[in-house]
N, CA and C atoms as an extended XYZ file, in Angstrom:
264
Properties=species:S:1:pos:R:3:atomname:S:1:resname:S:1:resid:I:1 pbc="F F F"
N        -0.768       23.311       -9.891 N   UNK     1
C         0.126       22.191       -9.649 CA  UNK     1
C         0.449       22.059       -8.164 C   UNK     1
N         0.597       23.157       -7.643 N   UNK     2
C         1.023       22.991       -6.088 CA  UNK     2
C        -0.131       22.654       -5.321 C   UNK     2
N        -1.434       22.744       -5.767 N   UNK     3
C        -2.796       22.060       -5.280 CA  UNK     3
C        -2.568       20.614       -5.208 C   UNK     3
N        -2.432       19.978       -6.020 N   UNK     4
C        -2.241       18.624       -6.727 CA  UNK     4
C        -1.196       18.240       -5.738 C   UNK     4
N         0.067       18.826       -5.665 N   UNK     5
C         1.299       18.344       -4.889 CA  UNK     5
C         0.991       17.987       -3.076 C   UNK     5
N        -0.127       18.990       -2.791 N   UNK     6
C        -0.416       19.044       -1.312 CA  UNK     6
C        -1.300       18.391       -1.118 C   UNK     6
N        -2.206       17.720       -1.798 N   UNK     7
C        -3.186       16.651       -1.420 CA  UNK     7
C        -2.257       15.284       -1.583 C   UNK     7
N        -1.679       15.022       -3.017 N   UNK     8
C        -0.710       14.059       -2.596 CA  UNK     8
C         0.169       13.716       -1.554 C   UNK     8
N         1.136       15.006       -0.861 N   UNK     9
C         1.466       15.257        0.391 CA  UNK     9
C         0.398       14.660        1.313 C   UNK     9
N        -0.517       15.058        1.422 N   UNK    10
C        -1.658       15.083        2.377 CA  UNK    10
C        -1.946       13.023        2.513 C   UNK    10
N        -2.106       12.773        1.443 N   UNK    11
C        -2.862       11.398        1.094 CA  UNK    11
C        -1.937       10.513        1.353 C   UNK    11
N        -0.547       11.022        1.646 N   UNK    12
C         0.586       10.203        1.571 CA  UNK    12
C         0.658       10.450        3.475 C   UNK    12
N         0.526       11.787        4.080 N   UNK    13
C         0.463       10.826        5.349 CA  UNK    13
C        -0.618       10.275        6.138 C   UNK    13
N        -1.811       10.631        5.335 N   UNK    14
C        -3.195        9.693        6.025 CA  UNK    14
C        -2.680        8.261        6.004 C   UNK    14
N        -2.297        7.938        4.494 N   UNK    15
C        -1.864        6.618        4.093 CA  UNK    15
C        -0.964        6.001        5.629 C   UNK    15
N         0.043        6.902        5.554 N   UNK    16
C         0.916        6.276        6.839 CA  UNK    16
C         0.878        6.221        8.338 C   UNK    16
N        -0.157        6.986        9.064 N   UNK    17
C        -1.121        6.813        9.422 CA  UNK    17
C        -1.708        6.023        9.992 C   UNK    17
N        -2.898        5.786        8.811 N   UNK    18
C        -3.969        4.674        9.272 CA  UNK    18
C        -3.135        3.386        8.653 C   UNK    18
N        -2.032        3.134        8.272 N   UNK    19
C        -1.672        1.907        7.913 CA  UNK    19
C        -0.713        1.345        9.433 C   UNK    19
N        -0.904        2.150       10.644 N   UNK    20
C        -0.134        1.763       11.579 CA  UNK    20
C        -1.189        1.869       12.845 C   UNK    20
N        -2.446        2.090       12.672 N   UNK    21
C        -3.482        2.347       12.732 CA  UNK    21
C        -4.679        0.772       12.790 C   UNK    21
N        -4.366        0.786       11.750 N   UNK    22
C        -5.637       -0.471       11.543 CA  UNK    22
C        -5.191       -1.788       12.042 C   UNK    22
N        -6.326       -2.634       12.227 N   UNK    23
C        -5.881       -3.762       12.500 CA  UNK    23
C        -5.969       -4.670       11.908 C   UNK    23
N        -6.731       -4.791       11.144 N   UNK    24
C        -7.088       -5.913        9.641 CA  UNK    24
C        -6.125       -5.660        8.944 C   UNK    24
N        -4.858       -6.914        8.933 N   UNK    25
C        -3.896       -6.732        7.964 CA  UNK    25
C        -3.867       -7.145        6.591 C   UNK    25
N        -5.375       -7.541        5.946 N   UNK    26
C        -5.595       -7.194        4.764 CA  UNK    26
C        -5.536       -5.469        4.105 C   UNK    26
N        -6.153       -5.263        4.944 N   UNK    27
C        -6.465       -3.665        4.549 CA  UNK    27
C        -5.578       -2.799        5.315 C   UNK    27
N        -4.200       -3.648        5.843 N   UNK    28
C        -3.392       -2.681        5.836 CA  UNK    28
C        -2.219       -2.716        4.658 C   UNK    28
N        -2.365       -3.711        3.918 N   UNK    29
C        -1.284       -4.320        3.198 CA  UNK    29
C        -2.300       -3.062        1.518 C   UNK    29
N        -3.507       -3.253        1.531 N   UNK    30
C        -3.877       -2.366        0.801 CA  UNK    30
C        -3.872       -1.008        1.123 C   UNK    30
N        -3.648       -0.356        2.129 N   UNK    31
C        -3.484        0.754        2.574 CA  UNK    31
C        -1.544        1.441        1.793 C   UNK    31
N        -1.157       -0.565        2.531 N   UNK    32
C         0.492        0.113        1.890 CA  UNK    32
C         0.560        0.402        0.154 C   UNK    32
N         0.236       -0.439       -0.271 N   UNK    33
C         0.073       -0.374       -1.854 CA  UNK    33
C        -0.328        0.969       -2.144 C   UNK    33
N        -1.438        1.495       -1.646 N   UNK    34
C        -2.010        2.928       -2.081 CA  UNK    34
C        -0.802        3.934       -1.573 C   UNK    34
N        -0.258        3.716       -0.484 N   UNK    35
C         1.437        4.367       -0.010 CA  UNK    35
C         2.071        4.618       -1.408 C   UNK    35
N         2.323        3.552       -1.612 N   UNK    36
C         3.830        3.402       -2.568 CA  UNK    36
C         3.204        3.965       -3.920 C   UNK    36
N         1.983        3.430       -4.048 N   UNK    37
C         1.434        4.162       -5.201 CA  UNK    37
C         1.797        6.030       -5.269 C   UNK    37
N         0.926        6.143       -4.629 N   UNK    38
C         1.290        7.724       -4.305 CA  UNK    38
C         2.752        8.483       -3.930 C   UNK    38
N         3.690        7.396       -3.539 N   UNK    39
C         5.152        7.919       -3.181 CA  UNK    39
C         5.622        7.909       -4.858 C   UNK    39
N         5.284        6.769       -5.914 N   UNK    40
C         5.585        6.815       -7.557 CA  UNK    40
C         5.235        8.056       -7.831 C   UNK    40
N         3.922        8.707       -7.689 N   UNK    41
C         3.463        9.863       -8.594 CA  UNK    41
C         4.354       11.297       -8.011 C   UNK    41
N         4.554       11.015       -6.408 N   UNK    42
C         5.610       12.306       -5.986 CA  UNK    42
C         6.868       11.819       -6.412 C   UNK    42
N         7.528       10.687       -6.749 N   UNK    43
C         8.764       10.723       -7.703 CA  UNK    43
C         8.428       10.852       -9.015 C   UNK    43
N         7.759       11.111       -9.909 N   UNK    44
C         7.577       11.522      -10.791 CA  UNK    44
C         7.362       12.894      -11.082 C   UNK    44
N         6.482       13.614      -10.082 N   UNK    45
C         6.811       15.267       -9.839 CA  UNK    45
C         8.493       15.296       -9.344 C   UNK    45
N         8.775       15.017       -8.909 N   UNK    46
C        10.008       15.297       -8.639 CA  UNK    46
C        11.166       15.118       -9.716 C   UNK    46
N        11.070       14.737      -10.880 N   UNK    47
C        11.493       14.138      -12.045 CA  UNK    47
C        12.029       13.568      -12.078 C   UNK    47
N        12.071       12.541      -10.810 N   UNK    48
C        12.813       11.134      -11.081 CA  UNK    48
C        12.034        9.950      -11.395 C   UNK    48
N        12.411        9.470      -12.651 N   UNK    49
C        11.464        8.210      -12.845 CA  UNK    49
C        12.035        7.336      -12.927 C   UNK    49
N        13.112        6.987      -12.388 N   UNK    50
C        13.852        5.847      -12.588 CA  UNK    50
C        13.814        5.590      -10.708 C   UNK    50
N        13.589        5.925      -10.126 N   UNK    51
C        12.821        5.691       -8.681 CA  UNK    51
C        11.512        5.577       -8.756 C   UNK    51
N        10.527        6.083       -9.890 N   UNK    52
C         9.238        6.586       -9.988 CA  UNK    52
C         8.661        4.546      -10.211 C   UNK    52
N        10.045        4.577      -11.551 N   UNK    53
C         9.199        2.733      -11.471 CA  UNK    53
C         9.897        1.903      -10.872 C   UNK    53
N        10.876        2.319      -10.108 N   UNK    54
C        11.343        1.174       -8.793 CA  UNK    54
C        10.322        0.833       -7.676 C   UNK    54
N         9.513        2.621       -6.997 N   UNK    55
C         8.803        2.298       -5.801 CA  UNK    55
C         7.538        1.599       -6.653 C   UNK    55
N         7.042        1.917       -8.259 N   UNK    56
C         5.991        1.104       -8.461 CA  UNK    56
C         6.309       -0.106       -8.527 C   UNK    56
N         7.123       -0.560       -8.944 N   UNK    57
C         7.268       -2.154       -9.178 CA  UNK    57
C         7.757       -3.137       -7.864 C   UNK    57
N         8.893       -2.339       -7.254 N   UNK    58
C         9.245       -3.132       -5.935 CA  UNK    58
C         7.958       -2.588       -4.514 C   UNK    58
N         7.953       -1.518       -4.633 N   UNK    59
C         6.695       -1.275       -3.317 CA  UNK    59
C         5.511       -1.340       -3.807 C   UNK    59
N         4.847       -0.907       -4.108 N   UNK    60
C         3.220       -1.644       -4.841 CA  UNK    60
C         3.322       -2.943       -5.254 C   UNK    60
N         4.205       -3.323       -6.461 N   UNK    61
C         4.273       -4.893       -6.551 CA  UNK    61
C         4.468       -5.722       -5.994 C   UNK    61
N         6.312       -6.167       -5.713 N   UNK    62
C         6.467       -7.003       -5.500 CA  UNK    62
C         6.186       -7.767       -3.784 C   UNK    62
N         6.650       -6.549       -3.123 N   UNK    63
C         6.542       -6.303       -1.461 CA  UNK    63
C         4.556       -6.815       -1.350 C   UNK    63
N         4.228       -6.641       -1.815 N   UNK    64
C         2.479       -6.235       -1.882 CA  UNK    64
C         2.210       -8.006       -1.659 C   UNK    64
N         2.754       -8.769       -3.108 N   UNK    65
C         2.487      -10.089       -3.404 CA  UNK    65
C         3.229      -10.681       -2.685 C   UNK    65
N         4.383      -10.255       -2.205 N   UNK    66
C         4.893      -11.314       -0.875 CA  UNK    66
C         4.269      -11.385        0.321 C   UNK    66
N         3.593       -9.761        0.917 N   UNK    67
C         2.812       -9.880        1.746 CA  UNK    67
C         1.169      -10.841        2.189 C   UNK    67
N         0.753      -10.726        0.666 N   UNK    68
C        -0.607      -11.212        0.376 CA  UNK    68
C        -0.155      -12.759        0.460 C   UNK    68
N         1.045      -13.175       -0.245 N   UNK    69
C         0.939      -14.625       -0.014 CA  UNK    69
C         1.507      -14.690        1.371 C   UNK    69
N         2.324      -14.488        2.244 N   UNK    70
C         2.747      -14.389        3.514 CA  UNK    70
C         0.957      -14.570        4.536 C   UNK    70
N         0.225      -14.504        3.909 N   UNK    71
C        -0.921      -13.895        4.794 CA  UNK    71
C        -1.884      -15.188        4.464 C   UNK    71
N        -2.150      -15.668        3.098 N   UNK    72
C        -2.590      -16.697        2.598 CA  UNK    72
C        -1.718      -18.215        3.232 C   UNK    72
N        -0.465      -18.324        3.317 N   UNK    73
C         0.053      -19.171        3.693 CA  UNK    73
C        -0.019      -19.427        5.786 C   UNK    73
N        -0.269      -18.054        6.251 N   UNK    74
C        -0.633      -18.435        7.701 CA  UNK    74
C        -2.288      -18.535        8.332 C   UNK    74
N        -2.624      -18.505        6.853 N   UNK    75
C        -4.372      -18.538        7.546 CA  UNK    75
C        -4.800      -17.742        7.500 C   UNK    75
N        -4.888      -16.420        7.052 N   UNK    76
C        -5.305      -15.108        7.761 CA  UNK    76
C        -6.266      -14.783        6.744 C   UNK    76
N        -5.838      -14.905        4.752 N   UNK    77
C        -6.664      -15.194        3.946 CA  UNK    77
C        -7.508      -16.428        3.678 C   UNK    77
N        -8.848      -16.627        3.645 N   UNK    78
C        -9.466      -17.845        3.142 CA  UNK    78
C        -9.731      -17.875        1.546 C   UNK    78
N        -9.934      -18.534        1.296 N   UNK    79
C        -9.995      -19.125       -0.388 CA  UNK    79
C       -11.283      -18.113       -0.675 C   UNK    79
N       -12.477      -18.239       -0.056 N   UNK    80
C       -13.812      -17.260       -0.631 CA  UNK    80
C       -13.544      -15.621       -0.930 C   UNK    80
N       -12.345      -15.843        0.295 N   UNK    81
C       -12.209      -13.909        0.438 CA  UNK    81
C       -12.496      -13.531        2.115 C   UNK    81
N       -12.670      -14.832        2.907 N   UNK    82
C       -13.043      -14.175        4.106 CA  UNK    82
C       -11.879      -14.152        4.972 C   UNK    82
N       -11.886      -13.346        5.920 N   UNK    83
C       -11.405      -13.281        6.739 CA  UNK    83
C       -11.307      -14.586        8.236 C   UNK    83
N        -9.961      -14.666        8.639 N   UNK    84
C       -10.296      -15.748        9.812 CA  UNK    84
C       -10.684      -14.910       10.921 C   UNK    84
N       -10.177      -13.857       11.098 N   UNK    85
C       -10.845      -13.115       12.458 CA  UNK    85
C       -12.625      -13.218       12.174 C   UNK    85
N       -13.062      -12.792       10.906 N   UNK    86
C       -15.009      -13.112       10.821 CA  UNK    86
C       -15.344      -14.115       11.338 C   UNK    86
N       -14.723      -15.398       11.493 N   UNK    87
C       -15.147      -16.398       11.767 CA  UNK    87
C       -15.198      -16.910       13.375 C   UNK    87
N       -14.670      -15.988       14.401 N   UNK    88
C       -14.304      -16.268       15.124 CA  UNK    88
C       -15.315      -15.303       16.237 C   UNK    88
């Protein structure tokens, strides 16, 4: 179990990291999601799950889909999936 706990540790600060790191803010907004994901499963070792489905639902979810549309509404997503920086 303490194997398991230290790669999560581990994956949780690559995550934070390269999410301050990258510059494609598609794939940093998926970088955060995989964050919060992994911050749920260490509140769940920790035996709190009533934080466990707050960070899943408000940080993976909801934060995630405000970002993605925040990103769609200034141009940054195109309708195919491309990127506006590719185009440029």
């Amino acid at each position: 179990m303490r194997v398991f706990e230290a790669i999560l540790l581990l994956s949780l600060i690559v995550c934070s990291v390269s999410v301050a790191f990258t510059k494609n803010l598609l794939t940093s907004i998926i970088i955060f999601m995989s964050y919060s994901l992994i911050m749920c499963m260490i509140w769940v070792l920790l035996q709190s799950p009533d934080l466990a489905i707050t960070e899943a639902a408000v940080g993976a979810g909801v934060t995630s889909i405000l970002f993605f549309v925040t990103l769609k509404k200034i141009g940054a997503i195109q309708k195919g999936g491309q990127n506006e920086q590719k185009k440029r």
